[in-house]
Residue, then its C-alpha position, 0 to 999 in steps of 0.5 A: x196646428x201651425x208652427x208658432x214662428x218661422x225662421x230666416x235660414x242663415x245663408x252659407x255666405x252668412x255663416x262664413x262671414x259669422x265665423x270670420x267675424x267671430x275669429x273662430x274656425x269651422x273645425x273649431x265650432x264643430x268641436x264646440x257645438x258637437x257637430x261634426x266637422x262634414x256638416x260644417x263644411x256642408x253649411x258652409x258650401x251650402x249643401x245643407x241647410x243650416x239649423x236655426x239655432x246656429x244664427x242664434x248661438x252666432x249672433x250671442x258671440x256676436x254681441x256677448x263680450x267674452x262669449x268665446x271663453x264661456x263657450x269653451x268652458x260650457x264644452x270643456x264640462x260635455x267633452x268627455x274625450x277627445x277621439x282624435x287624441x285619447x292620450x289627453x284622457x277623460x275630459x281632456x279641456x277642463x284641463x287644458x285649451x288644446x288647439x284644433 
């Protein structure tokens, strides 16, 4: 059986332009979304192929008012601990918004 729908892969360019238009940047929608900060910088140089549910995730912040705090919410809820910073405990972002 064929796949119901195929999808328009976003370009590298595309991302770029995406996070800029967001003012969001790739570190912080690595940790955001849960993936790591290489394969964000492997999309961003077009190494790797970006997911399609990148492009959607994109367009909502895009075109959702306020998107960027429900997105930080939504994650502050899955973060469990920050690995960089473990002094900040157990679900440090329920807290607190901690830069980058």
């Amino acid at each position: 059986m064929s796949q119901r729908f195929e999808y328009r892969k976003m370009t590298a360019a595309e991302f770029s332009a995406a996070l800029t238009d967001a003012a969001m940047k790739p570190n912080t929608f690595a940790r955001l979304f849960g993936v790591d900060r290489r394969t964000v910088q492997r999309w961003l140089n077009g190494s790797f192929i970006i997911p399609t549910w990148v492009p959607i995730v994109m367009q909502l912040l895009a075109t959702a008012g306020g998107a960027h705090g429900w997105v930080r919410k939504a994650a502050a809820e899955v973060i469990v601990r920050d690995n960089e910073h473990p002094e900040r405990g157990e679900y440090p972002y329920r807290r607190a918004q901690c830069d980058d």
